[in-house]
C-alpha positions as CSV (number, residue, x, y, z in Angstrom):
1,X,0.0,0.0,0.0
2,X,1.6,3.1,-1.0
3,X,1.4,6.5,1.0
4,X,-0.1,8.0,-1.8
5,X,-3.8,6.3,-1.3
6,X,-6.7,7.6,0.1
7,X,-6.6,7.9,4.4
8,X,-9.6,7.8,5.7
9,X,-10.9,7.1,9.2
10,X,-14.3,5.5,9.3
11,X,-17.2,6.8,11.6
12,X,-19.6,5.0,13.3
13,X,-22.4,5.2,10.7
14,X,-19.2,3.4,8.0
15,X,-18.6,6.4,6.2
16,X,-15.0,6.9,5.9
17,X,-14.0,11.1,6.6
18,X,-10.4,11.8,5.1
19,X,-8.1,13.1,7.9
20,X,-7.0,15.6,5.4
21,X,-9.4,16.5,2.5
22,X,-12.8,17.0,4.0
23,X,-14.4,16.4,0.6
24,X,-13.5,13.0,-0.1
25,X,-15.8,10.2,1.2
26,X,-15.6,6.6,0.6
27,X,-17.4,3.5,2.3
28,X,-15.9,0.9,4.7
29,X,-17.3,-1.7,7.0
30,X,-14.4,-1.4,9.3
31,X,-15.9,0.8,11.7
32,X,-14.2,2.9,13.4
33,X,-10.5,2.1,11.9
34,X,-8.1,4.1,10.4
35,X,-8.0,3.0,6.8
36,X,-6.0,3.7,3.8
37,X,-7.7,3.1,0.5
38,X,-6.4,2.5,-3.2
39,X,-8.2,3.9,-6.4
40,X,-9.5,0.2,-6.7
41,X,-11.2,1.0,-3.6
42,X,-9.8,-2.0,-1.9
43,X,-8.7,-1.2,2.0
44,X,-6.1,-1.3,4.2
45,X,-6.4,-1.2,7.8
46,X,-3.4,0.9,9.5
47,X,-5.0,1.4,13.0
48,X,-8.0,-0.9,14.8
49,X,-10.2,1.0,17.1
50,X,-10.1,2.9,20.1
51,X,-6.0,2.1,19.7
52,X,-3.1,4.1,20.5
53,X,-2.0,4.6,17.1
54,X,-5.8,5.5,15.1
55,X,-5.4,8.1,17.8
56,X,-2.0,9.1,16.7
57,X,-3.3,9.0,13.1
58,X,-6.0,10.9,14.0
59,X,-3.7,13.9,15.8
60,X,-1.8,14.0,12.6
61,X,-5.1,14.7,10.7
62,X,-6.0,17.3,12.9
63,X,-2.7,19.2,12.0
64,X,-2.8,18.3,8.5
65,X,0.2,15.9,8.6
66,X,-0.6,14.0,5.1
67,X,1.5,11.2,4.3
68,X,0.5,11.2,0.8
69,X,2.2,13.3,-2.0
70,X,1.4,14.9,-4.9
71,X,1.3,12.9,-8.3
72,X,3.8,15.3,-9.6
73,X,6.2,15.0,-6.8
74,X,6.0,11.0,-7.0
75,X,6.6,11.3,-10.7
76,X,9.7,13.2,-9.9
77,X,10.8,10.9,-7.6
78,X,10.3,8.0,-9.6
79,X,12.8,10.0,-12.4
80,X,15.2,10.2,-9.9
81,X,14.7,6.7,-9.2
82,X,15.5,5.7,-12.8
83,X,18.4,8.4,-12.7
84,X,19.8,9.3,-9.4
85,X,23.0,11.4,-10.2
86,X,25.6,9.1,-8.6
87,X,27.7,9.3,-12.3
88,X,28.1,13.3,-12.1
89,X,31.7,13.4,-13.0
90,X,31.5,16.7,-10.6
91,X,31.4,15.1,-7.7
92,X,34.4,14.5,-5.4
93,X,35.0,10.4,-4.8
94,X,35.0,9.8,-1.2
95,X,33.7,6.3,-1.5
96,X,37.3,5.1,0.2
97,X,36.7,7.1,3.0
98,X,35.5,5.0,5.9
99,X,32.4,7.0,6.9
100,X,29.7,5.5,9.4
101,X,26.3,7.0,10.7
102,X,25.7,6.9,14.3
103,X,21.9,7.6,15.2
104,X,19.0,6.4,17.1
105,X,18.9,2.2,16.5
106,X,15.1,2.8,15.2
107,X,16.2,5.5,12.3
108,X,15.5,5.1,8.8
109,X,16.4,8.9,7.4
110,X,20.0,9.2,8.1
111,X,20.9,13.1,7.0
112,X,25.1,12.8,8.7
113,X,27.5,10.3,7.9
114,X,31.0,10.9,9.9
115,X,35.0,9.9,9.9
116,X,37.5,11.5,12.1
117,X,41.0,11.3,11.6
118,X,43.7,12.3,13.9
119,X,46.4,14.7,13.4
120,X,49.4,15.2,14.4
121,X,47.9,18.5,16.3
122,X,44.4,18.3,16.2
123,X,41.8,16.5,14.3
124,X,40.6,16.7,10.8
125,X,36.2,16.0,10.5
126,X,35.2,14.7,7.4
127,X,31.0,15.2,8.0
128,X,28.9,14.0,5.0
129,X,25.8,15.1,4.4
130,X,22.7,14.2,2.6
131,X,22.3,15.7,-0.8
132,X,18.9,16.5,-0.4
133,X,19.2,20.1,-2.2
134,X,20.3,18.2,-5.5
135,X,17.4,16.1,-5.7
136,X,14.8,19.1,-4.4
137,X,16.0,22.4,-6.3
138,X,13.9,25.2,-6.3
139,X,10.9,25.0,-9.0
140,X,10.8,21.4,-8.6
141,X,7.6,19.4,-7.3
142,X,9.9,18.3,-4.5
143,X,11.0,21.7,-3.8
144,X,7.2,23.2,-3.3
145,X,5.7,20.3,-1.2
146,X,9.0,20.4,1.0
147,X,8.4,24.4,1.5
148,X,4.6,23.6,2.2
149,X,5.0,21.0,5.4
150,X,8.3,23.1,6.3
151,X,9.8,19.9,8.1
152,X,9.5,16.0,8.9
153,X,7.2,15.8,11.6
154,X,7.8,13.3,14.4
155,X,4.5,11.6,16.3
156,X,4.4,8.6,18.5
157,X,6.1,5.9,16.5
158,X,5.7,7.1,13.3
159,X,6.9,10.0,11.7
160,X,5.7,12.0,8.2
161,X,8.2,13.1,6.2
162,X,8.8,16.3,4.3
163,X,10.4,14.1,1.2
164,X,8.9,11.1,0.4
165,X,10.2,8.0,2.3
166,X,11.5,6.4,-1.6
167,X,14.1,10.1,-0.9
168,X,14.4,10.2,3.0
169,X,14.8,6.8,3.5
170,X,16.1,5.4,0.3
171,X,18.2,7.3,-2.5
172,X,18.8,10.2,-0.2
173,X,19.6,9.0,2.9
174,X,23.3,8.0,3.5
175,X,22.3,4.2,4.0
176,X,25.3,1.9,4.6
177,X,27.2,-0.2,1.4
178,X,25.4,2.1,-1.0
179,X,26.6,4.8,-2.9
180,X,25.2,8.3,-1.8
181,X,25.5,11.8,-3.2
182,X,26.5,13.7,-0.2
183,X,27.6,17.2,0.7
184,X,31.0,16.9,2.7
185,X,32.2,19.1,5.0
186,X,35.7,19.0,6.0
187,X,36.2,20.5,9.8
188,X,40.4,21.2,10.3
189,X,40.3,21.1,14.5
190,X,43.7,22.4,16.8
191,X,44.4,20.3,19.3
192,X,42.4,21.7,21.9
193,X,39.1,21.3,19.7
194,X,39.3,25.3,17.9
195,X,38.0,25.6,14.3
196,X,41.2,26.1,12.3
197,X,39.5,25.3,8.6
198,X,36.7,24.7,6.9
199,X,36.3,23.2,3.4
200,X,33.0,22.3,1.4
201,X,33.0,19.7,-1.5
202,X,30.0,17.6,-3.2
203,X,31.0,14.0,-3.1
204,X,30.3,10.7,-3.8
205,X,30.2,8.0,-0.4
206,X,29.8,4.5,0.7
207,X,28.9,4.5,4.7
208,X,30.2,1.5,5.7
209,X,27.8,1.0,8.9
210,X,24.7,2.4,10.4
211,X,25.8,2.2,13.9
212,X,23.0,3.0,17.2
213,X,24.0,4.9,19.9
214,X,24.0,2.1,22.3
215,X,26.7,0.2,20.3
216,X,28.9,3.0,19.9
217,X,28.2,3.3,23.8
218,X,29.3,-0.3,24.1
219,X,32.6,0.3,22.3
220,X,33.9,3.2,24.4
221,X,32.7,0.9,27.4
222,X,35.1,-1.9,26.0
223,X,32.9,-3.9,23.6
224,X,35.6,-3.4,20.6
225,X,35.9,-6.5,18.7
226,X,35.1,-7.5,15.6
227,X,34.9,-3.3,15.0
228,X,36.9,-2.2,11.9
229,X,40.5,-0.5,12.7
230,X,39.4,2.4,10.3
231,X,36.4,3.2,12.1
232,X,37.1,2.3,15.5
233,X,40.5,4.8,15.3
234,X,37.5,7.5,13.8
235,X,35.2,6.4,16.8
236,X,38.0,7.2,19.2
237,X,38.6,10.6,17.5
238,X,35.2,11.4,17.8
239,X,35.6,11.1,21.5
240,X,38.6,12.9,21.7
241,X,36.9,16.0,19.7
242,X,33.8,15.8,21.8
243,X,35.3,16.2,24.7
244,X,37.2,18.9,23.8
245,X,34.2,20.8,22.2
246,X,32.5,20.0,25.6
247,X,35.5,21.8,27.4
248,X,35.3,24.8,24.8
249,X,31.6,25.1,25.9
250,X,31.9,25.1,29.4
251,X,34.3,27.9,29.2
252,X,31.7,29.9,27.2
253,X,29.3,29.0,29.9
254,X,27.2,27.1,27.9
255,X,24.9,25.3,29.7
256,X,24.1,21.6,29.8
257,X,20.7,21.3,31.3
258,X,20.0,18.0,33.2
259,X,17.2,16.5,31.4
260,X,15.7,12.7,31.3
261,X,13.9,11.7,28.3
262,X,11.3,10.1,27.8
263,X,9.9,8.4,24.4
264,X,6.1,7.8,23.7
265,X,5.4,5.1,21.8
266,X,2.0,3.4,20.9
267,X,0.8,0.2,23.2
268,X,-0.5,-3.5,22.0
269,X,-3.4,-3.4,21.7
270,X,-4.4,-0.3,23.2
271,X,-2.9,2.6,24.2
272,X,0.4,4.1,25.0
273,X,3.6,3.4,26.7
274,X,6.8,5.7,27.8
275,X,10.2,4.8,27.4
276,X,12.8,6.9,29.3
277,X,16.0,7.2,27.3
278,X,19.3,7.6,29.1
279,X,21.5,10.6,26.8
280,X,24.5,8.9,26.2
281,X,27.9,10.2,26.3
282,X,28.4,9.1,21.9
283,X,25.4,11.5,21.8
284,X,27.0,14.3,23.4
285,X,29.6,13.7,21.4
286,X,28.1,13.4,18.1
287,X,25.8,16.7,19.2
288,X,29.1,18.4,19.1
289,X,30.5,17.9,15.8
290,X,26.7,18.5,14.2
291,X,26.6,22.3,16.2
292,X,30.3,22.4,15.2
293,X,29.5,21.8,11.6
294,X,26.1,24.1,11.8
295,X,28.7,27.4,13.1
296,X,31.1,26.8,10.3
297,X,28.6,26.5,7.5
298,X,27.0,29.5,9.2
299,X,30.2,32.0,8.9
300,X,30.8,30.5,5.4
301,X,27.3,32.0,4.4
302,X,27.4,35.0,6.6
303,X,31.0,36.1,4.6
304,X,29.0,35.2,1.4
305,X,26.1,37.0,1.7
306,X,28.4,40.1,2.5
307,X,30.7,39.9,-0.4
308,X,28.7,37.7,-3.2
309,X,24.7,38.5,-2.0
310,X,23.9,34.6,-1.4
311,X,20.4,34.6,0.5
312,X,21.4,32.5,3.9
313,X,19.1,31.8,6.7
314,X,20.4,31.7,10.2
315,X,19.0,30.5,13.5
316,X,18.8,32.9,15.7
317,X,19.0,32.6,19.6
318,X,19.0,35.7,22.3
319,X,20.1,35.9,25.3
320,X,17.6,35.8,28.2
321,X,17.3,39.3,29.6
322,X,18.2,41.2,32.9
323,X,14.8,40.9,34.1
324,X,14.7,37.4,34.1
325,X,17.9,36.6,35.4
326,X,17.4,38.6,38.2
327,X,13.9,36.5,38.8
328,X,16.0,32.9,38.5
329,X,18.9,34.9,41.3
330,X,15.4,35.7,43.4
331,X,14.4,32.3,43.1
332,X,17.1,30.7,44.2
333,X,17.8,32.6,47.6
334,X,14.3,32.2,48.4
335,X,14.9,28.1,47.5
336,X,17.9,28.6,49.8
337,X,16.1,29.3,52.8
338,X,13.2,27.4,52.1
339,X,15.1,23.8,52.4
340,X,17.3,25.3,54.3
341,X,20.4,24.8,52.2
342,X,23.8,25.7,51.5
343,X,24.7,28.8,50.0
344,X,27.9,28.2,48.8
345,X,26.3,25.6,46.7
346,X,23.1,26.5,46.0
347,X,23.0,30.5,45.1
348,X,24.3,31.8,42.1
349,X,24.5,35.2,40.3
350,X,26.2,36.7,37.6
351,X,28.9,38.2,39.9
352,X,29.7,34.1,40.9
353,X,30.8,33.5,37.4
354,X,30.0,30.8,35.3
355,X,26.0,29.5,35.2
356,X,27.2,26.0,33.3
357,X,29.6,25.4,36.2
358,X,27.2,26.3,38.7
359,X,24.4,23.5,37.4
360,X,27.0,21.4,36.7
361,X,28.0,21.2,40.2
362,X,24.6,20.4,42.1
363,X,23.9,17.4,43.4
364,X,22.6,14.1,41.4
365,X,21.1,11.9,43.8
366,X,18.9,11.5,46.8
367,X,16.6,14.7,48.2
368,X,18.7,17.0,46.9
369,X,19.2,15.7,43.6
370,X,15.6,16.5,43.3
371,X,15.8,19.9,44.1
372,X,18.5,20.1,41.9
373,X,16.2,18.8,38.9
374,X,14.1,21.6,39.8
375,X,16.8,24.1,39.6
376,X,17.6,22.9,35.9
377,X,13.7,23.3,34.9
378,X,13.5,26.9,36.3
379,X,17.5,27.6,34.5
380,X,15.8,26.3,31.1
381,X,12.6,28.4,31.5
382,X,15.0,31.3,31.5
383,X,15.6,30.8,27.7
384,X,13.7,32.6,24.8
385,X,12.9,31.0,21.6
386,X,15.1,30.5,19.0
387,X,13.6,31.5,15.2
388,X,15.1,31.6,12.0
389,X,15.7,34.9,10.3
390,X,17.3,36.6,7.4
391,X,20.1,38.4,9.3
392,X,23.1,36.6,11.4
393,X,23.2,37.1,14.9
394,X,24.1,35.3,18.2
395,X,23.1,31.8,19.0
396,X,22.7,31.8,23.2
397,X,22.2,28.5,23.0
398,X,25.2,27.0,21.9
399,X,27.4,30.3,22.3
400,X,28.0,30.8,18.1
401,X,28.4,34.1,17.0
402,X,26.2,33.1,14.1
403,X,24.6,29.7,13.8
404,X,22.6,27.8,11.1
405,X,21.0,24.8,10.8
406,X,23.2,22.4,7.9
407,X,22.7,19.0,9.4
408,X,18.9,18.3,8.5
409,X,18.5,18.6,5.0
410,X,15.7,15.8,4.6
411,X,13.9,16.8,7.5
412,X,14.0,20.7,7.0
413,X,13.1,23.5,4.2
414,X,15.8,25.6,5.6
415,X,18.3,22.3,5.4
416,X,17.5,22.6,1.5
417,X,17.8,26.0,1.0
418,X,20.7,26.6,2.8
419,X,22.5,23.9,0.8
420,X,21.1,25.3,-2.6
421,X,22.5,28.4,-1.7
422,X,25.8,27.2,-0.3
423,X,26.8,25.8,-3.8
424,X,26.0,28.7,-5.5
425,X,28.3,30.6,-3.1
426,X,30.8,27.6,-3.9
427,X,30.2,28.0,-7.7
428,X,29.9,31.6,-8.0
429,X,26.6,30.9,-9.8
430,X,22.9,31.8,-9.2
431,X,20.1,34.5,-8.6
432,X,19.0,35.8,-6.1
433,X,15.3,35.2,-5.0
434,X,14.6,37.1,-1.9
435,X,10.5,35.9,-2.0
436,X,11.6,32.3,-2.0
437,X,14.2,33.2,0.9
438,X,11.4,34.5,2.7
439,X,8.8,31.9,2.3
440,X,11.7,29.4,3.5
441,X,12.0,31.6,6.7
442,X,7.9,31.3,7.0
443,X,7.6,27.8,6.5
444,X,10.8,26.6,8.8
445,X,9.3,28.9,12.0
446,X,6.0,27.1,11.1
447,X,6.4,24.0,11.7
448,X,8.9,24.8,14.1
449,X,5.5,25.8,16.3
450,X,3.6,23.0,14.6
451,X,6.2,20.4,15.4
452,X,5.8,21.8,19.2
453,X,1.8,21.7,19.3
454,X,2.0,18.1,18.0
455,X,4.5,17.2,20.7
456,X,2.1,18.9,23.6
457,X,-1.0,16.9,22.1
458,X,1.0,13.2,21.6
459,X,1.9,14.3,25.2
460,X,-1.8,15.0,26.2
461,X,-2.8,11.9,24.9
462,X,-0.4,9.9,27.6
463,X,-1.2,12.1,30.2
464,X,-5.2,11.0,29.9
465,X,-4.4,7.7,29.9
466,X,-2.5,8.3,33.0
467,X,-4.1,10.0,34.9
468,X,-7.7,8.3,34.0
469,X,-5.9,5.3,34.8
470,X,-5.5,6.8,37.7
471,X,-8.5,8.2,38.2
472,X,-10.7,4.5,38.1
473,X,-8.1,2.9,40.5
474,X,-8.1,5.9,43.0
475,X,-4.0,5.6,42.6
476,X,-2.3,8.6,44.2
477,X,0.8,9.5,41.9
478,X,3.6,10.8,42.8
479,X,6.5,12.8,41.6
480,X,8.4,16.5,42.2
481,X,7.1,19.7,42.3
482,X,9.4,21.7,39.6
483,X,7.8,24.9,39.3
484,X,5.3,27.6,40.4
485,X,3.9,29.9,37.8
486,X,0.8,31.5,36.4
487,X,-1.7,29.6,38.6
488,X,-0.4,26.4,37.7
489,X,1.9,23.9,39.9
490,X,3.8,22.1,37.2
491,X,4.8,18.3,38.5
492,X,7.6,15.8,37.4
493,X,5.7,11.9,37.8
494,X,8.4,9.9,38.8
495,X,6.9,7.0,36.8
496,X,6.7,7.7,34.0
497,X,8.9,10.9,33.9
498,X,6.4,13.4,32.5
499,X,5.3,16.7,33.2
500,X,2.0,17.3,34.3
501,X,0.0,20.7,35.1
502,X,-2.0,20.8,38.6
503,X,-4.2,24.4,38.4
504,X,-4.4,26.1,41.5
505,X,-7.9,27.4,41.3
506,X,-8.7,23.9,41.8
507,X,-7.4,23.6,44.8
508,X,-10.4,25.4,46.5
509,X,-12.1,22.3,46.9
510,X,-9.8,20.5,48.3
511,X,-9.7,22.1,51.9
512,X,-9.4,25.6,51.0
513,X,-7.2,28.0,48.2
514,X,-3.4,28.1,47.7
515,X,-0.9,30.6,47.3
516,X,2.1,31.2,46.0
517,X,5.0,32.9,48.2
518,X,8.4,33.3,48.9
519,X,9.3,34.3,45.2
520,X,7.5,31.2,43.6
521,X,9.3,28.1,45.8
522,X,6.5,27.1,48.1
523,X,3.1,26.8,47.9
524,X,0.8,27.1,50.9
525,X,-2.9,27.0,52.3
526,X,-3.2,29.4,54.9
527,X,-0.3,29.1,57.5
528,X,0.5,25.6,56.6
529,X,2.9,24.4,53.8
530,X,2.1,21.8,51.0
531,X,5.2,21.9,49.5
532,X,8.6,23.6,48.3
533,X,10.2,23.7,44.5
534,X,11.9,20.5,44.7
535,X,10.0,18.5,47.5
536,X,7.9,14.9,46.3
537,X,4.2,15.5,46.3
538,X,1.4,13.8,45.7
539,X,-1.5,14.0,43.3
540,X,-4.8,12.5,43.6
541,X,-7.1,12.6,40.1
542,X,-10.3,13.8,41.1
543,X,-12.0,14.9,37.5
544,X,-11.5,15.7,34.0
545,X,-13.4,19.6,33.4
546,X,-13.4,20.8,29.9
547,X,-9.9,20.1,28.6
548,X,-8.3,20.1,31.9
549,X,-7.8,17.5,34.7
550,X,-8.8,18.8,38.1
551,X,-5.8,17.7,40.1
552,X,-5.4,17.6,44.0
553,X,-1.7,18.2,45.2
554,X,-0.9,16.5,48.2
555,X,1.8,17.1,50.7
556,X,3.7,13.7,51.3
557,X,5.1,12.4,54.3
């Protein structure tokens, strides 16, 4: 069944309503399913009902996340197929070059392909990425449908790409023992990690793995046999650079917020189920060379779109202001006295130095480590978005003077663009098209927002199975209060570790109203104390009102 057929999801009466084209009706006597039905009319049933994934499917349709494609973008892939471009006597032959991508064990779009070779004062980075731009120029079917979804969009278990998955996960994506068109960028390191060089070439590779996390994990650990000498020397480099990049960052104070996540995925038969995901060191270290590579390709536009007028997009990050460090130095003073803790550890302000360090050093484990989770939420909630603009400026995030985003060229619009415009830069060829530039800019902060609302919904959709679970068992959950804000009590579960929202105009009913004090770290009801920013507490479910759960907090023993 191809992508490209009718979805529908059947209603009660057995009409089948398309998720995305409210004028196309078909008939099905599986009621209730999600469906997916060919031109011959015959059916295919992707979800049963009442199951975790129809309602996954049916979040996507809400948002208008079509997995079909256009008949003229299929036909352009299928010319591709039949011609792909790997005999362009233009392109660089790297195919010797032992590259490997390293990636979630579950991934089928692989966008960077790496090899890092040691030198005799630093490292060299040779960091392939996928050609998307060639195969999606601007003017092509391709090109359009990937400007109007603006990015791949990632549900429960699924995900719906901006390029169709014959592109994302076949002829594009750098798939090991296969030829790939791929744009290479060569990263010249010192030895204490500091961009010396950059070079850009189009070339032809050969990954010679696809290689998860967890294995790569394994390796450092001291699972290396049977691994290639080639790559395991690159996988060792890799460590080497990443720590070093780490070290850079912590001297530009850039912070490394303490976060656990957590994966939704859909249940059997019904349902949902979490799976926290430790962040593995590899990761760290392969998040460094992909920000690394995102900064160099950055300057290389922002020098180009001074002295040749290429049309570069840059993500754009500001600092958090005055006002709201000032809150977060509030905050944590009144924290201090609240648990009664000690300040030498636990106050910070600008005048103390550095804010990584100061995170960095709080404790992990035991009562404190929870109030130290609680810290990182209310250091993270400092931050301001990030958007993508037309003009380069400072990246707070990842201290970059300018920053843009190289690395995602099947899952992102701006990906594309910025590659279609680097290789004019490169070739000294092209025309400028500031309209297209700015649509690109539109459609990447869209589903930048779009990508975020899905995530709260998929996220919603857990939390009422949770917490009706809860609710028919009379179960009182427990977890850590992270936050105070707005009228809302924001909890950490501790099983599963998920956020969830108790409003305190609920709490009325519950023995009388609560208030916020002592610079938002403890909430009370009247003279007596339910709890403190980073204290357990409970939560009984007593209804669901509207769209929101009317939750009880607790104080715990």
């Amino acid at each position: 069944m191809r992508w490209d057929t009718f979805l529908g999801r059947v209603a009660a009466e057995g009409r089948a309503e398309s998720l995305f084209d409210d004028t196309s009706r078909e008939t099905s006597a599986a009621t209730g399913s999600i469906v997916a039905i060919d031109g011959a009319g015959e059916e295919t049933v992707l979800a049963a009902p009442g199951t975790g994934a129809a309602s996954v499917w049916a979040l996507a349709g809400r948002h208008g996340l079509d997995p079909r494609y256009p008949k003229a973008v299929l036909d352009e892939v299928a010319r591709w197929e039949a011609s792909p471009g790997l005999d362009d006597e233009s392109l660089s032959d790297r195919r010797a070059t032992p590259f490997v991508t390293i990636d979630g064990a579950s991934a089928r779009d692989l966008d960077q392909a790496v090899f890092v070779e040691t030198l005799e004062a630093g490292w060299r980075i040779h960091y392939a990425l996928a050609d998307a731009a060639f195969y999606a120029p601007p003017g092509s079917a391709l090109f359009t449908e990937a400007l109007r979804r603006g990015a791949s969009y990632y549900l429960p278990d699924r995900v719906v790409p901006m390029l169709p998955a014959a592109l994302s996960e076949g002829l594009v994506s750098l798939n090991p023992e296969v030829d790939r068109r791929a744009v290479i960028f060569e990263l010249t390191l010192g030895a204490d990690g500091t961009l010396a060089e950059t070079a850009v070439v189009r070339g032809l590779v050969r990954s010679r793995a696809k290689l998860p996390f967890a294995s790569v994990q394994a390796f450092y650990g001291g699972a290396r046999e049977g691994t290639d000498a080639a790559i395991a020397a690159s996988l060792d480099a890799l460590r080497a650079v990443g720590l070093a990049r780490m070290q850079l960052a912590e001297e530009r104070d850039i912070v490394r917020y303490r976060r656990e996540e957590v994966r939704i995925g859909t249940g059997d038969p019904l349902g949902f189920v979490t799976r926290e995901d430790l962040r593995l060191d590899v990761e760290r270290y392969n998040e460094q060379v992909s920000l690394l590579c995102n900064v160099a390709g950055a300057r290389l536009m922002r020098e180009g779109a001074e002295r040749h007028g290429v049309e570069p997009i840059f993500r754009v990050h500001p600092a958090p202001g005055a006002e709201r460090v000032e809150g977060f130095e509030r905050f944590l003073e009144a924290l201090v006295k609240a648990h009664d803790l000690d300040p030498a550890v636990w106050l910070w302000t600008r005048e103390r130095g550095s804010l990584a360090a100061f995170l960095d050093e709080l404790p992990t484990e035991g009562t404190e480590g929870r109030i130290a989770s609680a810290v990182h939420r209310q250091a993270v909630m400092l931050n301001v978005r990030s958007t993508f603009q037309q003009t380069p400026d400072r990246h707070h995030g990842v201290g970059a003077d300018v920053y843009a985003r190289f690395t995602s060229p099947m899952r992102e619009i701006v990906g594309v663009h910025l590659h279609h415009e680097l290789f004019e830069l490169l070739s000294g060829g092209g025309e400028p098209d500031p309209n297209r530039r700015e649509q690109v800019v539109q459609a990447a902060n869209r589903a930048k927002q779009k990508q975020k609302h899905v995530e709260n919904e998929a996220n919603r959709l857990v939390l009422d199975q949770i917490l009706g679970e809860a609710q028919r068992d009379g179960t009182i959950l427990t977890g850590t209060l992270m936050g105070l804000a707005r009228g809302k009590a924001h909890v950490r579960l501790d099983d599963p570790s998920i956020d969830v929202k108790a409003y305190l105009k609920h709490q009325a009913r519950f023995g009388g109203a609560v208030a916020i004090e002592a610079e938002g770290s403890t909430l009370v009801r009247g003279e007596t104390r339910i709890a403190r920013v980073g204290d357990p507490i409970g939560l009984r479910v007593d209804a669901v009102e509207g769209e929101h759960w009317v939750l009880e907090l607790r104080a715990t023993p």
